[in-house]
C-alpha positions in Angstrom: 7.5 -5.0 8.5 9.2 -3.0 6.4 8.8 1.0 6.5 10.0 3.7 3.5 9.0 7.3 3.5 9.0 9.5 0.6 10.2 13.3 0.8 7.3 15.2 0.2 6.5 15.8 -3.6 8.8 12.8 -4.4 7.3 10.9 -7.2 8.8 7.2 -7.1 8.0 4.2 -8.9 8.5 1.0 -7.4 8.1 -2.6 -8.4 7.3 -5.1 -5.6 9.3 -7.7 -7.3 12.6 -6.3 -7.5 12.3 -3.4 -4.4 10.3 -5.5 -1.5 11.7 -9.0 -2.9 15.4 -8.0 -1.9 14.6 -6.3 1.3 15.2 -8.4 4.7 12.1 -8.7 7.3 13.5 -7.8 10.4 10.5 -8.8 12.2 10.3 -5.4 13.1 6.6 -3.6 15.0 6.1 0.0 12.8 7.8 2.0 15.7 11.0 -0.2 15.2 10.4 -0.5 11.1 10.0 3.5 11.2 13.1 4.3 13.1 15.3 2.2 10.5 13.7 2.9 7.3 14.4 1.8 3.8 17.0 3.9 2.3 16.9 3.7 -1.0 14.1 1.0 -2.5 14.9 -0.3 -5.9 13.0 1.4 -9.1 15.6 1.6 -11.7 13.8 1.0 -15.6 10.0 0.4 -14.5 7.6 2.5 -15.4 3.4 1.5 -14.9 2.1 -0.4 -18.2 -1.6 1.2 -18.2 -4.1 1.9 -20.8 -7.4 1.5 -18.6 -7.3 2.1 -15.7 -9.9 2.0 -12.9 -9.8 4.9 -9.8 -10.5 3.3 -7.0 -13.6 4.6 -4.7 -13.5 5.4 -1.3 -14.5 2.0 1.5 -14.4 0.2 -1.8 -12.4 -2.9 -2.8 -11.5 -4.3 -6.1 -9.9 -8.0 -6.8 -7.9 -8.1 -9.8 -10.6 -10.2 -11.5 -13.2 -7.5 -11.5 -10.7 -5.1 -12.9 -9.8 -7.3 -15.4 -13.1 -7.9 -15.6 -13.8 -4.4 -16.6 -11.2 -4.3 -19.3 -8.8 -2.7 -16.5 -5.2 -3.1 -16.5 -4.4 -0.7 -13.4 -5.8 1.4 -10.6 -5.8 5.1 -9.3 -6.4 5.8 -5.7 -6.5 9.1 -5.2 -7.7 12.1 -2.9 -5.3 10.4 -0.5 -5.4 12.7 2.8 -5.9 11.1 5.9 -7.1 7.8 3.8 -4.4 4.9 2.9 -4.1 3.1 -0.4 -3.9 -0.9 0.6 -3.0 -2.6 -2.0 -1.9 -6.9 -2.1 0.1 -8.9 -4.3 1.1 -13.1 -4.5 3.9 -14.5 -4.9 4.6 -13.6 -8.3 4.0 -9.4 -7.3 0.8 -9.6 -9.3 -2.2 -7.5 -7.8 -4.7 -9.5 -6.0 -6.6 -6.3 -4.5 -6.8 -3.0 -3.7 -9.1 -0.9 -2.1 -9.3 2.6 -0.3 -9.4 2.8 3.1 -11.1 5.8 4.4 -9.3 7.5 7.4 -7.1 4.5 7.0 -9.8 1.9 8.3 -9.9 -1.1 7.1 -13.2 -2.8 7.9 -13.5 -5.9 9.7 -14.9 -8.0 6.7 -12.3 -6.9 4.2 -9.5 -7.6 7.1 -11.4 -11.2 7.4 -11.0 -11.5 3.6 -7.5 -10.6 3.2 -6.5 -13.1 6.4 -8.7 -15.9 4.5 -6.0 -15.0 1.4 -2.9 -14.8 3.4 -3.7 -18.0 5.2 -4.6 -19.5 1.6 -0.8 -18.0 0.1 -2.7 -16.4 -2.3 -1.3 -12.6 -1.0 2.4 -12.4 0.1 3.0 -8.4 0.2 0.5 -6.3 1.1 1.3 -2.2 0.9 -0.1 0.1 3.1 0.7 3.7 1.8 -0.2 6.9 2.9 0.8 10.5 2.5 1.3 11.6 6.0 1.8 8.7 8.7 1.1 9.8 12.3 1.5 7.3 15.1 0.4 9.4 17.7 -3.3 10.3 19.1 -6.6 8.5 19.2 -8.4 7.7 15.9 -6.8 6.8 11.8 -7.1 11.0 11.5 -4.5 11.3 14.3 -2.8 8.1 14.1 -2.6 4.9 11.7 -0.6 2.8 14.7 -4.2 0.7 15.5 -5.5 0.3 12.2 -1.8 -1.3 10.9 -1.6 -3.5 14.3 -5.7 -4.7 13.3 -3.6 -5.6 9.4 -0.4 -7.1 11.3 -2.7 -9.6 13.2 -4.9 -10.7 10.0 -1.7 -10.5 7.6 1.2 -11.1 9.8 4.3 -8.9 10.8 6.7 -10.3 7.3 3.7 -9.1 4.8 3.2 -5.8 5.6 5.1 -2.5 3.8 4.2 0.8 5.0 4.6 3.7 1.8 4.7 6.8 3.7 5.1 10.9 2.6 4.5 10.9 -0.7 2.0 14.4 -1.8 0.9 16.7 -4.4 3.6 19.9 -3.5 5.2 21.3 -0.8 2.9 20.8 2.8 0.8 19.0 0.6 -1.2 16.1 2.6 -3.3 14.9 -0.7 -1.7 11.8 -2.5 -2.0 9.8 -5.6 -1.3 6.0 -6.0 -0.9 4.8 -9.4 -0.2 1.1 -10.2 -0.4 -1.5 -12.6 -1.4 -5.4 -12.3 2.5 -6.7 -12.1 3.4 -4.9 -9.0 4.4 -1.6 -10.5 3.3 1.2 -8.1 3.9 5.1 -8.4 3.9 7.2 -5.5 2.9 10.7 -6.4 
């Protein structure tokens, strides 16, 4: 697992290919991922190739063929508060879905879906990014630590990248993602 956290009001653009790619799995559980965190992920000369793109509903998941489908070439999620964006990618950092998860649950048949692809190779990365990540307390409001440990048992520990911090603004919980189909993804 890999873990990087954004100062608040950061914006950052990072490209799965050249930021995640180059980065080691430790094996690490989020406690040990979040205590040695990525310092400085790779985004030099990217920038999100978008001319259509789709904003992502709340409890709703899209696969890359019904955006394309749509005449989509990226995604929004936004109104990120205590929601997470969870977005995965194949081998080759291209999108294979995204959806957003309300209070950061993921439901059962979307985590049965995304274990079906991961068992399949079809997803190799999947990011899990939300403004303000709190491991402690009962519930995804108070803490995310369940609902990543439900993703780390359908995914596996190596797949799994946790996007954390990023907001509108000083003490700003709310939280944009922005990303394209070739693993581009803006943190804003």
């Amino acid at each position: 697992m890999i873990y990087f956290k954004l100062r608040t009001g950061e914006q950052k653009i990072l490209s799965i290919r050249s930021t995640f790619a180059s980065q080691a799995d430790t094996g690490a559980d989020l406690d040990q991922a979040m205590a040695n965190p990525v310092i400085d992920p790779i985004g030099l000369n990217i920038r999100i190739a978008s001319q259509n793109p789709c904003f992502v509903v709340e409890k709703t998941w899209y696969s890359a063929e019904q955006l394309a489908s749509q005449n989509h070439d990226s995604f929004i999620v936004g109104g990120l508060t205590c929601c997470a964006a969870v977005l995965s990618y194949d081998g080759a950092s291209n999108l294979v879905n995204v959806g957003h998860a309300q209070g950061g649950f993921i439901n059962d048949s979307q985590l049965a879906y995304i274990k079906s692809l991961c068992d399949c190779g079809s997803i190799q990365h999947i990011i899990y990014a939300t403004p303000i990540l709190s491991t402690s307390g009962a519930g995804a409001d108070k803490g995310y630590k369940d609902e990543i440990s439900r993703l780390v048992n359908a995914a596996g520990n190596s797949r799994i990248y946790i996007i954390d911090g990023f907001g509108r603004g000083v003490g700003s919980i709310e939280g944009t993602v922005y990303g394209d189909m070739m693993g581009n993804i803006c943190f804003r």
